[in-house]
C-alpha positions in Angstrom: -2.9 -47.5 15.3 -2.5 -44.2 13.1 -5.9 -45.2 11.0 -8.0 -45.6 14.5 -6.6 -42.7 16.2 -7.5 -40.6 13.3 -10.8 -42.2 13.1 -11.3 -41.4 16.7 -11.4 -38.2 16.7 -12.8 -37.8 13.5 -16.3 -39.2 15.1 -15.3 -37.0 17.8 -16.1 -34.1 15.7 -19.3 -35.9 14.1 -20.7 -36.2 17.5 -20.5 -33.3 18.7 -21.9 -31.5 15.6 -24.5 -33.3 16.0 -25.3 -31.7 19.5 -24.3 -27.8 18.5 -26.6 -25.8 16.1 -27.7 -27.2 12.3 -26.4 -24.1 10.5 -22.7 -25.1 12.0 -21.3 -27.5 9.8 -19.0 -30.5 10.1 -15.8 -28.7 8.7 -16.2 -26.0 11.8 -16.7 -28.7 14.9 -13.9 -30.3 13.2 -12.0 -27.2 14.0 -13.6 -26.3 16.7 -13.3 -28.9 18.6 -9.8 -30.7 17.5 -6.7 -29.7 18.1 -4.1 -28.4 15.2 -2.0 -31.7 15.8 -5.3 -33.7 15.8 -6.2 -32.1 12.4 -3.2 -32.9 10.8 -3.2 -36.8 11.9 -7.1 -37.1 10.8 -6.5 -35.2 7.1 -3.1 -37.4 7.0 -4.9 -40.8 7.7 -8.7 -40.9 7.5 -8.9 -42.0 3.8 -11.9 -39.7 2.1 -11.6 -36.5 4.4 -11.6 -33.6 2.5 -9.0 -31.0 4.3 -10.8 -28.6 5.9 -7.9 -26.3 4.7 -8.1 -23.5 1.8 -5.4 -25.5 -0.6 -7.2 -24.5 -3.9 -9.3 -21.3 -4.9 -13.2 -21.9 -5.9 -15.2 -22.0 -9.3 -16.9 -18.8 -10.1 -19.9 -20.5 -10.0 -19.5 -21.3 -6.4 -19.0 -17.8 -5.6 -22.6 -17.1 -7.5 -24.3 -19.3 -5.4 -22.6 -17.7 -2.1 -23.3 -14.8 -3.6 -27.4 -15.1 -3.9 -27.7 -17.1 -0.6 -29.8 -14.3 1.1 -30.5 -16.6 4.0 -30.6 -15.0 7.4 -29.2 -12.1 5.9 -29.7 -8.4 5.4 -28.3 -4.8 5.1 -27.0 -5.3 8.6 -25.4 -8.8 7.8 -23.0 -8.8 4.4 -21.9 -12.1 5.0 -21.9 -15.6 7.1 -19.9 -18.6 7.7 -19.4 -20.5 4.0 -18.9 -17.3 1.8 -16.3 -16.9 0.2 -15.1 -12.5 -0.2 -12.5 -10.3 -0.3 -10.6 -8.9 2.4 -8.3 -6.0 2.3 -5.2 -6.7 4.7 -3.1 -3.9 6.5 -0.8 -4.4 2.7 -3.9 -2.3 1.5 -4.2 -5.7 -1.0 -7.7 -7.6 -1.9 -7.0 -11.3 -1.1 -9.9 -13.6 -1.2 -10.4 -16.2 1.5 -13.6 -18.1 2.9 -15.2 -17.3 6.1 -15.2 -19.9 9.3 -17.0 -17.7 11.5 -18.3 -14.4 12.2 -19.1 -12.9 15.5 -20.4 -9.0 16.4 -20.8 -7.7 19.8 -21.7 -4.1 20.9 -19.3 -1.4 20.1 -17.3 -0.6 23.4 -18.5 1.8 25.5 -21.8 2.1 24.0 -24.4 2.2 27.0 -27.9 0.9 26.1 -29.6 2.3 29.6 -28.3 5.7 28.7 -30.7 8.5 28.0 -31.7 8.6 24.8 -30.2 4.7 24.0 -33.5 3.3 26.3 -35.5 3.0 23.0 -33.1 1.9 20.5 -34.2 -1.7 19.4 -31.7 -4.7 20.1 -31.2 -4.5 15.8 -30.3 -1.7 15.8 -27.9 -1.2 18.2 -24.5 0.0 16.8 -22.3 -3.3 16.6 -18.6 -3.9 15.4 -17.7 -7.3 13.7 -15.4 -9.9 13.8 -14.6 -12.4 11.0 -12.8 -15.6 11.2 -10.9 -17.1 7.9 -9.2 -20.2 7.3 -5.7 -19.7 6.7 -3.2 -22.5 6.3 -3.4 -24.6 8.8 -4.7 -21.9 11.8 -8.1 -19.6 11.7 -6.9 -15.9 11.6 -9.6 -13.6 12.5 -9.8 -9.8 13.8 -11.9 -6.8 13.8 -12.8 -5.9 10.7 -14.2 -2.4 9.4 -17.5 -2.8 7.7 -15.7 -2.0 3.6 -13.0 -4.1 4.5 -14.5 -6.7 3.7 -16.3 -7.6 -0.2 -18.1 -9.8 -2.3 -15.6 -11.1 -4.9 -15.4 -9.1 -7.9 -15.3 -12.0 -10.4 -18.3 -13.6 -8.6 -20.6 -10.2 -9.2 -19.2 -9.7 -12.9 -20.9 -13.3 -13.7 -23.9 -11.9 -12.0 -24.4 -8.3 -13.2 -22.0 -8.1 -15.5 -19.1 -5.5 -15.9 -21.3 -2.2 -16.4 -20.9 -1.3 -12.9 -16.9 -1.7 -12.5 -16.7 1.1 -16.0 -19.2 3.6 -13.4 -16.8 2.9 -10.6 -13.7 4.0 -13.5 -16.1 7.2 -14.1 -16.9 8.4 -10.9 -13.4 7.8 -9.7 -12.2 10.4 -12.8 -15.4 12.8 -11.5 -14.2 12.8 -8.2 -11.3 13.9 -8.8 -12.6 16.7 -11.0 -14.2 17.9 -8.1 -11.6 17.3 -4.9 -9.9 20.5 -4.4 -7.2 21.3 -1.5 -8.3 24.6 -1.2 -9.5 26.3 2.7 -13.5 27.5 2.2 -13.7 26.4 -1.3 -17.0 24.7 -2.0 -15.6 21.4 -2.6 -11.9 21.6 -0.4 -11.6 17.7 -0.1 -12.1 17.5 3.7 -16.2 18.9 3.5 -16.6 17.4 0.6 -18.9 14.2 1.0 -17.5 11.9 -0.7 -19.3 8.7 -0.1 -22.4 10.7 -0.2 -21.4 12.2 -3.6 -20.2 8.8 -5.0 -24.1 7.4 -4.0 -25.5 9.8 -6.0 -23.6 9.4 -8.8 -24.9 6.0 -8.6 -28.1 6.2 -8.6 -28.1 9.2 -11.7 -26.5 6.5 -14.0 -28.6 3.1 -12.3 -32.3 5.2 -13.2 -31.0 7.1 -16.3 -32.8 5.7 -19.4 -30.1 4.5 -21.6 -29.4 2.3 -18.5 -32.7 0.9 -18.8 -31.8 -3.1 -20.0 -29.5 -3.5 -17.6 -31.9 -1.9 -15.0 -35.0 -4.2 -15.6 -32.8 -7.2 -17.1 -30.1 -7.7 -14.6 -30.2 -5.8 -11.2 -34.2 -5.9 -9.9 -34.0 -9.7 -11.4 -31.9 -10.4 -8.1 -32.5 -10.5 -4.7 -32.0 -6.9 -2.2 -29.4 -8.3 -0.5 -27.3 -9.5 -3.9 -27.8 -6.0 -4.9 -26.7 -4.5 -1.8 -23.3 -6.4 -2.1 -22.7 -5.3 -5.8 -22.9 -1.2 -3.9 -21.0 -2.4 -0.9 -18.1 -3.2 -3.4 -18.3 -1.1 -5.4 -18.6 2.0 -3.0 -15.3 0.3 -1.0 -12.7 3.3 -2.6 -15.2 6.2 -1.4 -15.8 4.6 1.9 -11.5 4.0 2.4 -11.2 7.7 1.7 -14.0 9.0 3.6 -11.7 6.9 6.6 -8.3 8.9 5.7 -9.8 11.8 5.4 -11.3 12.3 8.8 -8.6 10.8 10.6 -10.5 7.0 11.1 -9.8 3.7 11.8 -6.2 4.5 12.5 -5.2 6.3 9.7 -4.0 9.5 11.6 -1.2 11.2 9.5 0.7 12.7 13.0 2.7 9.7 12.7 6.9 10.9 13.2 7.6 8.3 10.6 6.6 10.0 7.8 9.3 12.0 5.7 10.3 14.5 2.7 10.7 11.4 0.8 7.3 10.3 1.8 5.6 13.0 0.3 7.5 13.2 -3.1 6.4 8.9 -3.3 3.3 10.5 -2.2 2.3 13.5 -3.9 5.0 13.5 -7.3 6.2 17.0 -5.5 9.4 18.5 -3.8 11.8 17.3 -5.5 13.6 20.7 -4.5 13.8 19.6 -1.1 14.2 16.0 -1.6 17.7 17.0 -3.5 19.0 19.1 -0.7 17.8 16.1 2.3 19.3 13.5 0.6 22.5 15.6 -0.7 23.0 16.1 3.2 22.8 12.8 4.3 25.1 11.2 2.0 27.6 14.1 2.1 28.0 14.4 6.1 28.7 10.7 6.8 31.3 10.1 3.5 32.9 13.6 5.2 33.2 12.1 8.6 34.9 9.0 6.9 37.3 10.9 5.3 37.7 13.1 8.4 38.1 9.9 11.0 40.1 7.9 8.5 43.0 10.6 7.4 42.9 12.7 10.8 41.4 10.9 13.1 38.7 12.2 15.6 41.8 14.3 17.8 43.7 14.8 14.3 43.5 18.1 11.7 45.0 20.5 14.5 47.9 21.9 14.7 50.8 20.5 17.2 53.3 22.4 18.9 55.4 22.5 15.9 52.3 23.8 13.4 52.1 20.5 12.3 48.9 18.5 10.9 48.1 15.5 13.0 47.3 12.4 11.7 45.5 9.1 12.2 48.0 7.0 14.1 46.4 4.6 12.7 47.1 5.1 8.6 50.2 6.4 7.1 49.7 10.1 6.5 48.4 10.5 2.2 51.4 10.9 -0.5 51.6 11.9 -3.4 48.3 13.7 -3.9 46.0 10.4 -2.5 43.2 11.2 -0.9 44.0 8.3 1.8 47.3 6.6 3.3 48.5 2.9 3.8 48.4 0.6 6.5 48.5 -2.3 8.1 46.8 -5.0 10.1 49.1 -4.6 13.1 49.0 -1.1 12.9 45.4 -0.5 12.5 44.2 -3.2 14.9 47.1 -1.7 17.6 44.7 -2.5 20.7 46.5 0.3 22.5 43.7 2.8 23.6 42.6 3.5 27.2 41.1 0.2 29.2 38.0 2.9 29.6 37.6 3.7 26.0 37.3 0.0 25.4 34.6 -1.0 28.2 32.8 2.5 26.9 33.3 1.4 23.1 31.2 -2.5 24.0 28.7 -0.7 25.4 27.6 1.2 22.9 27.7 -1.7 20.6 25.3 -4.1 23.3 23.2 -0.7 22.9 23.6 -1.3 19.2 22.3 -5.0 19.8 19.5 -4.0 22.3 17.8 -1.1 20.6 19.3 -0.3 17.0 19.0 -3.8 15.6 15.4 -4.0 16.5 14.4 -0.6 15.2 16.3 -1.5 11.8 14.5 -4.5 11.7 10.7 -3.2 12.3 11.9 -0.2 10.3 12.1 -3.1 7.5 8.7 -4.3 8.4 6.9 -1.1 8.7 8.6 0.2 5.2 7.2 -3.0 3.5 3.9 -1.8 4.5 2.3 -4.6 6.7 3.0 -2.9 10.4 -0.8 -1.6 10.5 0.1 2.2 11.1 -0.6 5.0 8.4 3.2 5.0 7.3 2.8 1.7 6.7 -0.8 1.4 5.0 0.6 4.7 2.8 3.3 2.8 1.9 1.0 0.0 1.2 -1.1 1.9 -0.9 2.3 3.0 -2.8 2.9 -0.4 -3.7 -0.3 -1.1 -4.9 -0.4 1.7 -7.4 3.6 0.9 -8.4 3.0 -2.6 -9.4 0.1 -1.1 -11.7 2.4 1.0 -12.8 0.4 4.0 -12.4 2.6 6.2 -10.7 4.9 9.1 -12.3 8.8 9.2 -12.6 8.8 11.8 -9.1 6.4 9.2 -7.3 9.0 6.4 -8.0 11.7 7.6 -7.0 10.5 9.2 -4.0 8.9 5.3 -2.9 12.4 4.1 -4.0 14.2 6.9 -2.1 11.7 6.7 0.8 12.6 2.9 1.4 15.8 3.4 0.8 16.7 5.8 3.3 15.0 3.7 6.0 16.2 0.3 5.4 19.6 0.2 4.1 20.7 3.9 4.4 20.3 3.5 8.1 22.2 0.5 8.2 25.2 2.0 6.3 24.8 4.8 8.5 25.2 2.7 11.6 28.2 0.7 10.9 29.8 3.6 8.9 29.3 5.3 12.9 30.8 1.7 14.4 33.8 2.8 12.2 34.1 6.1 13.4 34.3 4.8 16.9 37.0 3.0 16.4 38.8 5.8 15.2 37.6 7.4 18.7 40.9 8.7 20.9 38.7 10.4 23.5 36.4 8.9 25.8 33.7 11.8 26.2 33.9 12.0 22.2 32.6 8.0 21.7 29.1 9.1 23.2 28.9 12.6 21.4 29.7 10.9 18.0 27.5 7.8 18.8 24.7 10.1 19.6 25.4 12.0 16.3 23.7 9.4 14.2 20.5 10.0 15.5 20.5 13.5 14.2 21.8 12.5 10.8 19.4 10.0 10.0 16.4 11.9 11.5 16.7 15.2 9.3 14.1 14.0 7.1 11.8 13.6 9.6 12.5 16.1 10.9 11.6 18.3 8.1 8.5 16.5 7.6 7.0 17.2 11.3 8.0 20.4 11.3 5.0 23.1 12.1 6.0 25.1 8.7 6.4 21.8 6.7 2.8 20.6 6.3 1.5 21.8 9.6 -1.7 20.6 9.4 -1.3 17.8 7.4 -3.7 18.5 4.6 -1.1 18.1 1.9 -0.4 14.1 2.9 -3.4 13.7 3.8 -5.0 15.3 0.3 -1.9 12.8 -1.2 -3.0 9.6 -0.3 -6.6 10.4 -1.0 -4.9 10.7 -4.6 -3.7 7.4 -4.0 -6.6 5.5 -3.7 -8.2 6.7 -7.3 -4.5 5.9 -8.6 -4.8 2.0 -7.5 -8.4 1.6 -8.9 -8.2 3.9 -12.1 -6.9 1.6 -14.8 -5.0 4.3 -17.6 -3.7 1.6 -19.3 -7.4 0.4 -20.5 -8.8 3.8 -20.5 -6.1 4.7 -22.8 -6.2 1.9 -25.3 -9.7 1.1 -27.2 -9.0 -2.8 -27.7 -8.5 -3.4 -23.9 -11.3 -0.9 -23.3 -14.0 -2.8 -25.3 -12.6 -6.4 -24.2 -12.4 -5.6 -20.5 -15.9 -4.3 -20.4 -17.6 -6.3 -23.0 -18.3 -3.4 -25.9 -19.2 -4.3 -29.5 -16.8 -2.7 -31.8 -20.2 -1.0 -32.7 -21.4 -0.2 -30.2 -18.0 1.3 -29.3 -18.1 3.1 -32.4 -21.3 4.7 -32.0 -20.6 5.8 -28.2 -17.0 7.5 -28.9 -17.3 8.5 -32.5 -14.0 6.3 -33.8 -13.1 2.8 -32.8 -9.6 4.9 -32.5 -11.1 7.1 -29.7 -10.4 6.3 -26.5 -11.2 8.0 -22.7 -7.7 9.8 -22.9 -7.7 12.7 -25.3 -6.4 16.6 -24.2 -7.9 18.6 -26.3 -11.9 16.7 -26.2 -11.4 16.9 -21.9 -10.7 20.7 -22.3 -14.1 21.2 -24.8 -16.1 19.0 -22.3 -15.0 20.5 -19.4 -16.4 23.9 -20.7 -19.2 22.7 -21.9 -22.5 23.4 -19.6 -24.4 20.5 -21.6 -22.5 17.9 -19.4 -23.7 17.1 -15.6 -19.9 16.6 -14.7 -18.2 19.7 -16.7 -16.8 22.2 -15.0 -19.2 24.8 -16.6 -21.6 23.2 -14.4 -19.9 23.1 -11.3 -20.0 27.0 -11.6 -16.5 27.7 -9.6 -14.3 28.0 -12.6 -12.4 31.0 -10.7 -11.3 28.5 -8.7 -10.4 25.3 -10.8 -7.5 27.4 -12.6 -5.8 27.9 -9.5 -3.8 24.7 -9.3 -2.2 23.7 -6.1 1.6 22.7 -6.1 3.5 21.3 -3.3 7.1 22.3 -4.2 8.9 25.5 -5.9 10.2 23.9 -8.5 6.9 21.9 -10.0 5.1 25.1 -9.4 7.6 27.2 -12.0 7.8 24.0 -14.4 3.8 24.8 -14.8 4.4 28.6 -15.0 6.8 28.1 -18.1 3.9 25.3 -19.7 6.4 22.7 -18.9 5.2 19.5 -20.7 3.4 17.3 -18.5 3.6 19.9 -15.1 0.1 20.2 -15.1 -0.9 16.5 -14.0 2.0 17.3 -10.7 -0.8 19.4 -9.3 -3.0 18.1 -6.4 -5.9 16.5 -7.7 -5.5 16.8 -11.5 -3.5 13.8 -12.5 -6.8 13.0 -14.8 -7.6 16.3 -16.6 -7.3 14.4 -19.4 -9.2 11.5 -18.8 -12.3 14.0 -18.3 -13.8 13.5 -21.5 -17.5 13.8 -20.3 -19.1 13.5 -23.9 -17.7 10.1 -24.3 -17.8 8.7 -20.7 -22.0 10.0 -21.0 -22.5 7.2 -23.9 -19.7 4.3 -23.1 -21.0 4.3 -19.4 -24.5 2.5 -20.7 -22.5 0.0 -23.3 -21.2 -2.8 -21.4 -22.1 -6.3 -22.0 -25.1 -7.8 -20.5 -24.5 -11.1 -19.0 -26.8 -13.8 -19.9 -27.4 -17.6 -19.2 -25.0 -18.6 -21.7 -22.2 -16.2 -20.2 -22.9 -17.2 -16.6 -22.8 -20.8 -17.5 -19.5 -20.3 -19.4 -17.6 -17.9 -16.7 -18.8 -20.0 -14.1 -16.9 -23.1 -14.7 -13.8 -20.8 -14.8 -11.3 -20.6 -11.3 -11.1 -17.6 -9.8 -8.2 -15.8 -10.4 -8.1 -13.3 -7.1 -5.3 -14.7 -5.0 -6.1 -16.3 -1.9 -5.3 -14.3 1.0 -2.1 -14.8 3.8 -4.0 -13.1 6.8 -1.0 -13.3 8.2 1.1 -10.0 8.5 4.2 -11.6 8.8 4.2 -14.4 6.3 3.3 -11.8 3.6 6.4 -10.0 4.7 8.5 -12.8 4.6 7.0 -14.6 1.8 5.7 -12.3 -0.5 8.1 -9.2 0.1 11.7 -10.4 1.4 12.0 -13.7 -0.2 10.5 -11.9 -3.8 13.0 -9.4 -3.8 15.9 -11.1 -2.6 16.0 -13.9 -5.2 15.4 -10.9 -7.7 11.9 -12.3 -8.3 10.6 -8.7 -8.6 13.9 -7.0 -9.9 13.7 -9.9 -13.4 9.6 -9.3 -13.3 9.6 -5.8 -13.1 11.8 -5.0 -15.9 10.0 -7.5 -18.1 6.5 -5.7 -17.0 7.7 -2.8 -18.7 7.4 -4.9 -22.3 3.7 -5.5 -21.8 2.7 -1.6 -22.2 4.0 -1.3 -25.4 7.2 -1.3 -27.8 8.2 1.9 -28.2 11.3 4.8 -28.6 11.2 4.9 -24.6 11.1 1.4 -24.1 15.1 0.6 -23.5 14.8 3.8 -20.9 11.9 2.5 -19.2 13.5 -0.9 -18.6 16.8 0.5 -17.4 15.1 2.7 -15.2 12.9 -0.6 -13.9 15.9 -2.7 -13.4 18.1 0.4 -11.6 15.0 1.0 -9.0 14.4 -2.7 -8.2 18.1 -3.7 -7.7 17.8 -0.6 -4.9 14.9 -2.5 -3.6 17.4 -5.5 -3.6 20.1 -3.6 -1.5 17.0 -1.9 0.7 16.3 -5.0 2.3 19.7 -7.1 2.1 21.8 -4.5 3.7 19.7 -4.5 7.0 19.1 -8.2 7.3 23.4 -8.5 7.3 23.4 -5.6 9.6 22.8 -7.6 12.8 25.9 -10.0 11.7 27.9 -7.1 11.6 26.8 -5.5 14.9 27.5 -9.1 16.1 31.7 -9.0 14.7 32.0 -5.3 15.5 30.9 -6.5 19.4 33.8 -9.1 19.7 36.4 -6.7 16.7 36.3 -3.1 17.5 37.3 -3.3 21.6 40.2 -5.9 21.0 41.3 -3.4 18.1 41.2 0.1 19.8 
C-alpha cells in the first residue's frame, strides 16, 4: 500500500543514518539517499514527517542560535550544514536559504609538492567552497565566492544590534569621498584599497571611546567566531567591489554586450550620445519602411520615360498621402522568381535557427540572471531602481538599455522580414537581410570602440558607484523619523548628536563646512589633495557644461560625488555611537518575530520566469511601481513622478512581450512571406 511504501523507505533513511557520521542528520540521509519521487510519496503519506523542504522562513530566534553555534568552526569555516544565511545570486539579490551541505576541496591547479608549497600546513592550504541549499523540491548548490555568502542581517541585528549597519551607511558615504577616477592620483579608485580602507575604518569607530558600551556590553560578550560573521557581512560591499575592480570572479567589463545605453543606466552620463544612437536606430528602419513600402527595393529610379517607379505592390500615393492603397490579391501576388522564394525561406529557417535564440537569451541576459558582467550590471541596476535610488538619466538609460535589446530588436527583425518581401532582386534579399546586423549593433559598437572607453575605467568606475547606490539608504538618511526608528535613536539622544531633531545626514551647505574643516578624520582638509577633489570628472559634453553654468543638481552627475551632500562629518562623528543597544528584553521580543528576508530561488531560471516575466507581464510591477512612488512623500512633483513611473514600466511591459510573440511571428512569416512573393 501507499502508507507501507512510504514507510519503507522512510526506515530506509533511518537506517542508514544510523551507519554515516552523527553530525549528519536524518533530514540529509533522507535526501541523500531517496530519490525525488521517493520524497514526495514519504512527505505525501507518512503521517508526522515534517517535509524536509524550505516551505516557510524561520524565527529570528532560530537564526541566533545558528548564529552563536561556534561548533567546529572558525575564521576558515563561516558556516555548516543547519545554518541558515544569505546568499547573493547572479540577480546580485540577498535571498536567505538554509544550508544541506558544504564541501571544499583544493583550489585547481594548486600544487602542494611545489617549491615553496612543501611546508604549507594541510589548514592552510588555499581551498574554494561549495555550498548546497535546499530549494523546492531539488538541492541547488555551486561554487561560491567566500562574501557571497552571509549571516542574516535580521539574525545579527538581535545580536549586536543595529550600530554596525549605521557604520556600514558611513563608511559607504566616506568611500566615496575618497574614490577618484583620476590616472596617478593618490586615491584613483583602482590602487585604492578599498577593503583594506573599509577595515580600518572599522576598527577607528569599534575602539573609539564613545563606542565604549557597545564595545564591552555587546561585541567581546560573544564568541570570536559570532564576531567574525557580523565583519564578514558587513564588509560584503568592499569585498564585491574590490572583485569588479580588478577584474575577478568573472566580472571582466570586455564584454561586446555592453552599450551607450549601458553607460548612461550606468553612470547618469552621455545623454549627448545616447540622443544621436537611438535617433539613428529608430530613423533608418521607419525610412526603409517608407522606402520598401512606396518604392519598393528596385523602385525610386527613373524609367525610360523619366518616370518614378513604384511598388507593384501598392497603388502609387494621391493626393499628398504619404502611402497608397491596396489589396490582398495584389499584395500577396505570389509572382516573384521560384529562386527568390527558396532564397526568401531560408533566411527565415536562419531566422528560426539563430535570431530566435539570440532574442530569447538577449531577454535572459537583460533581466540580469545570465551570470556574465552585462548581466550582474544589469543586476545591480535593478537592485538600486527598485530602491529608487537612481537619477532621472540612470532610468532612462536602464529603460532604454533594455529596451533596445529586447523589443527593439524584435521590431527590427520583422520590420526586416517586411522588407524582404518587398525584395525584387535576389542578390538584394541577403545584402538587406545582413543589414540588420549593422543597425542594431551601432550601439555596441560605439561602446567597444578603442576611443569610446578604451580602457574601461569609466564602466568599471560606474558600477563601483553602483554598489554604494544599492546599500546607501537616502531615503532614511534624509528623513530624521526613519533615521532614529531604523537605527534605534532616542529623540534625545538624536537631539544632542545632530543639534535639531529637524537635522538630518543630508544638508549642502553643513557637508561643504565639514568638508573643509581639518578637525574631522574624514574632511577633505585632511585628506590634503584638495587640488584635486575640485576637478570633477564628467563622462559626457553635455553634463560637463550643465556643471560649468552651476546647473542645479549637475554636480552629483560627476563620478563619484553623488553624496557630497551626505558628507556631513560633524554629525555622522556623534550619530555613529547612538544606536540602540540590544538587551535581553529586545532579543526576547525580536526573536519570536519571522524573518522577513525572502527565501532564496537558487534557481536562475525560475527567478526569470517567476519573478521577472510573469511580474511584469500581468503588470504586477507596472501597478506597484507607480504606487511606490506615494510612499516617499506627497508633494508638487508627485503627479510627475508617477507618470513618469507608469510610462517607464509599461516599456518594461512591451520589453519583454514583444520578444516572447516574436518566435510566433517568425513562425507565420516561414509559411506567409514565400507563398506571397
Amino acid at each position: 500500500s501507499e502508507s507501507s511504501y512510504g514507510t519503507t523507505f522512510l526506515r530506509k533513511a533511518e537506517n542508514m543514518a544510523d551507519e554515516i557520521e552523527d553530525n549528519i542528520d536524518l533530514e540529509l540521509a533522507r535526501a541523500t539517499y531517496m530519490s525525488a519521487s521517493d520524497l514526495n510519496q514519504v512527505n505525501q503519506t507518512a503521517g508526522g514527517v515534517a517535509n524536509i523542504f524550505i516551505s516557510t522562513k524561520p524565527k529570528v530566534k532560530e537564526l541566533v542560535e545558528r548564529l552563536r553555534n561556534v561548533e567546529n568552526k572558525d575564521n576558515t569555516k563561516l558556516f555548516d550544514s543547519g545554518d541558515w544565511v544569505e546568499v547573493r545570486g547572479d540577480d546580485m539579490k540577498w535571498a536567505m536559504s538554509k544550508i544541506r551541505q558544504v564541501q571544499t576541496r583544493e583550489i585547481p591547479g594548486f600544487d602542494p609538492e611545489a617549491p615553496g608549497n612543501a611546508d604549507i600546513a594541510e589548514e592552510d592550504i588555499p581551498k574554494e567552497t561549495f555550498y548546497y541549499f535546499e530549494a523546492g523540491k531539488k538541492t541547488v548548490g555551486r561554487k561560491y565566492e567566500r562574501y557571497d555568502v552571509r549571516a542574516p542581517r535580521q539574525g545579527l541585528e538581535a545580536i549586536f544590534g543595529p550600530r554596525p549597519f549605521l557604520w556600514q551607511q558611513y563608511a559607504l558615504v566616506r568611500l566615496e569621498s575618497y574614490l577618484r577616477l583620476e590616472e596617478h592620483h593618490a586615491f584613483d579608485f583602482m590602487d585604492f584599497n578599498i577593503y583594506l580602507n573599509a577595515r580600518r575604518w572599522f576598527r577607528e569607530w569599534l575602539e573609539h571611546p564613545d563606542n565604549s558600551d557597545w564595545l564591552e556590553e555587546i561585541y567581546r560578550i560573544e564568541e570570536p567566531h559570532t564576531q567574525e560573521l557580523l565583519r564578514h557581512h558587513l564588509f560584503t560591499p568592499f569585498k564585491l567591489m574590490e572583485a569588479i575592480r580588478s577584474n575577478k570572479d568573472d566580472w571582466d567589463f570586455d564584454d561586446p554586450n555592453i552599450t551607450v545605453y549601458s553607460y548612461l543606466a550606468v553612470l547618469g552620463n552621455g545623454v549627448g550620445m545616447v540622443a544621436v544612437v537611438v535617433t539613428i536606430q529608430i530613423l533608418i528602419p521607419l525610412v526603409l519602411i517608407y522606402n520598401a513600402t512606396v518604392f519598393g527595393t528596385e523602385g525610386g529610379r527613373s524609367g525610360s520615360g523619366d518616370e518614378t517607379v513604384f511598388n507593384r505592390r501598392f497603388d502609387p500615393p494621391t493626393n499628398g498621402s504619404l502611402f497608397g492603397t491596396t489589396t490582398w490579391e495584389q499584395f500577396c501576388a505570389g509572382d516573384g522568381s521560384q529562386e527568390g522564394k527558396i532564397l526568401l525561406g531560408l533566411v527565415i529557417l536562419l531566422y528560426l535557427v539563430q535570431v530566435i535564440p539570440d532574442t530569447l537569451f538577449a531577454i535572459y541576459n537583460v533581466a540580469g540572471v545570465a551570470g556574465t558582467t552585462f548581466s550582474r550590471m544589469n543586476s545591480l541596476r535593478r537592485v538600486v531602481s527598485n530602491q529608487n535610488e537612481d537619477s532621472i538619466t540612470q532610468i532612462w538609460g536602464f529603460k532604454l538599455d533594455r529596451w533596445m535589446n529586447t523589443a527593439y530588436l524584435s521590431a527590427l527583425n520583422v520590420i526586416m522580414l517586411y522588407i524582404l518581401l518587398m525584395t525584387e532582386n535576389v542578390l538584394d534579399i541577403i545584402l538587406n537581410a545582413l543589414a540588420i546586423m549593422f543597425i542594431h549593433q551601432i550601439d555596441e559598437n560605439i561602446a567597444n570602440a578603442g576611443w569610446w572607453d578604451g580602457d574601461l575605467r569609466w564602466i568599471t568606475a560606474g558600477t563601483l558607484e553602483l554598489v554604494i547606490q544599492s546599500i546607501v539608504q537616502t531615503k532614511v538618511l534624509k528623513n530624521p523619523f526613519l533615521l532614529r526608528k531604523q537605527y534605534g535613536i532616542t529623540k534625545e539622544d538624536y537631539e544632542k548628536a545632530m543639534g535639531s531633531t529637524s537635522n538630518s545626514l543630508f544638508d549642502s551647505k553643513q557637508a561643504d563646512l565639514d568638508e573643509d574643516d581639518p578637525v574631522f578624520n574624514e574632511s577633505k582638509a585632511r585628506r590634503n589633495v584638495a587640488f584635486f577633489d575640485e576637478n570633477r570628472k564628467y563622462f559626457g559634453l553635455i553634463e560637463e557644461m550643465l556643471a560649468k553654468v552651476h546647473f542645479p543638481g549637475a554636480k552629483h552627475l560627476a563620478i563619484f560625488n553623488r553624496y557630497e551632500d551626505y558628507r556631513v562629518w560633524s554629525r555622522w562623528d556623534d550619530i555613529l555611537y547612538c544606536g540602540a543597544l540590544p538587551d535581553s528584553e529586545f532579543e526576547a521580543k525580536i526573536g519570536e518575530s519571522v524573518a522577513t528576508t525572502p527565501l532564496a530561488d537558487l534557481d536562475p531560471f525560475y527567478t526569470f520566469a517567476k519573478g521577472i516575466i510573469l511580474k511584469v507581464l500581468t503588470f504586477y510591477t507596472l501597478f506597484v511601481d507607480t504606487a511606490k512612488e506615494v510612499e516617499f512623500g506627497v508633494n508638487w512633483h508627485l503627479p510627475i513622478r508617477m507618470v513618469f513611473k507608469f510610462m517607464a514600466a509599461l516599456i518594461d511591459w512591451f520589453s519583454y512581450f514583444i520578444p516572447l510573440v516574436f518566435p510566433f511571428v517568425v513562425l507565420v512569416s516561414l509559411l506567409f512571406i514565400p507563398i506571397c512573393y
